[in-house]
N, C-alpha and C positions, 0 to 999 in steps of 0.2 A: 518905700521900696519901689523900684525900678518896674514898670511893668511891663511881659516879654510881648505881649501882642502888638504893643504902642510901641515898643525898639524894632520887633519885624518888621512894622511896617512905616516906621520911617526910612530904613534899611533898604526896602524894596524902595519906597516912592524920592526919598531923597536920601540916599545912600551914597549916589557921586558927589554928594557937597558934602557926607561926613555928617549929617544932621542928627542919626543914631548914636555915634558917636559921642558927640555934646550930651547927648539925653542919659547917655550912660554914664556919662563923669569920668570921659574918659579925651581932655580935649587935647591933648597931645596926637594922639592919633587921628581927630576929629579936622585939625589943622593939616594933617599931612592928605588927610584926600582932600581937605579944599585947596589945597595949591597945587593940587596935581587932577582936577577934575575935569581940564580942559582934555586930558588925555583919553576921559571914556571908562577907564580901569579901574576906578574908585567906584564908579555906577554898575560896575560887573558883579565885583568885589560886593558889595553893599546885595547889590538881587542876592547871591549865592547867601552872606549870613541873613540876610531877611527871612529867606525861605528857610534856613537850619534854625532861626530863633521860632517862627510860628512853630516847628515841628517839632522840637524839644520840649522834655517836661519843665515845668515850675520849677521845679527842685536841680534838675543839671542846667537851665539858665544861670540862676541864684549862683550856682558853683562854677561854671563855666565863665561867668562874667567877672566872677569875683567882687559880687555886690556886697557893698554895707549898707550900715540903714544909720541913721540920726537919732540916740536918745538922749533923752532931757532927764539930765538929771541933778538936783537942788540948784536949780536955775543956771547950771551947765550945759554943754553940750559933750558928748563923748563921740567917738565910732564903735559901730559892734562888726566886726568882721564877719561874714558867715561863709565861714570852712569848715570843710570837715577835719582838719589839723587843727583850729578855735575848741570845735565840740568834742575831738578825740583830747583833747587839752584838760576839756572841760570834766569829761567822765575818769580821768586820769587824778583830777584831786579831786575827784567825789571818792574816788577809790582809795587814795593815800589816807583822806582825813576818817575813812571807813565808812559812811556814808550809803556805800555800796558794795556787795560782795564782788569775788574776782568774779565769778559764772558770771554775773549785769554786766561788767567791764568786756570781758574777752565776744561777749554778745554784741555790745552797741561796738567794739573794734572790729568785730568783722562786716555789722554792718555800713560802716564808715568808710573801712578799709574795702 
């Protein structure tokens, strides 16, 4: 998983080249301020989310970035999306196969929601 203090502060310190970017797994965009870094705007850009990524919680990063992470599983590899549309998903057929009563369900939807 993606760590937010190490994306702020490439953001801050090399955010005109897009280098937060890359670290995010996000290199389409990562490419468009390296070719436009001679402009200055990509290193603005890049202070401004540096500074909102130190200042954000763990959890609205995670959501905000729209981070997955890598699991191995029987010598695979899959993605695990983490949204909160993934985990409202998720308590949706703990709910169908009953699992969990509606009160659990309509609880963990508002706090999702």
């Amino acid at each position: 998983m993606k760590n937010r203090v190490t994306a702020g502060l490439l953001a801050i310190l090399l955010g005109g080249l897009g280098i937060h970017k890359f670290y995010l797994n996000k290199p389409g965009i990562g490419l468009i301020y390296l070719l436009f870094c001679w402009t200055g705007i990509p290193a603005i850009i890049g202070l401004v989310e540096g500074v909102i990524m130190l200042t954000q919680s763990d959890e609205d990063f995670k959501n905000i970035q729209n981070l997955s992470e890598v699991v191995i599983t029987n010598g695979g590899y899959s993605v695990k999306t983490l949204s909160n549309a993934d985990e409202l998903l998720k308590y949706k057929e703990l709910y169908d196969a009953g699992a969990i009563n509606q009160e659990e369900y309509e609880k963990k939807k508002q706090e999702l929601l």
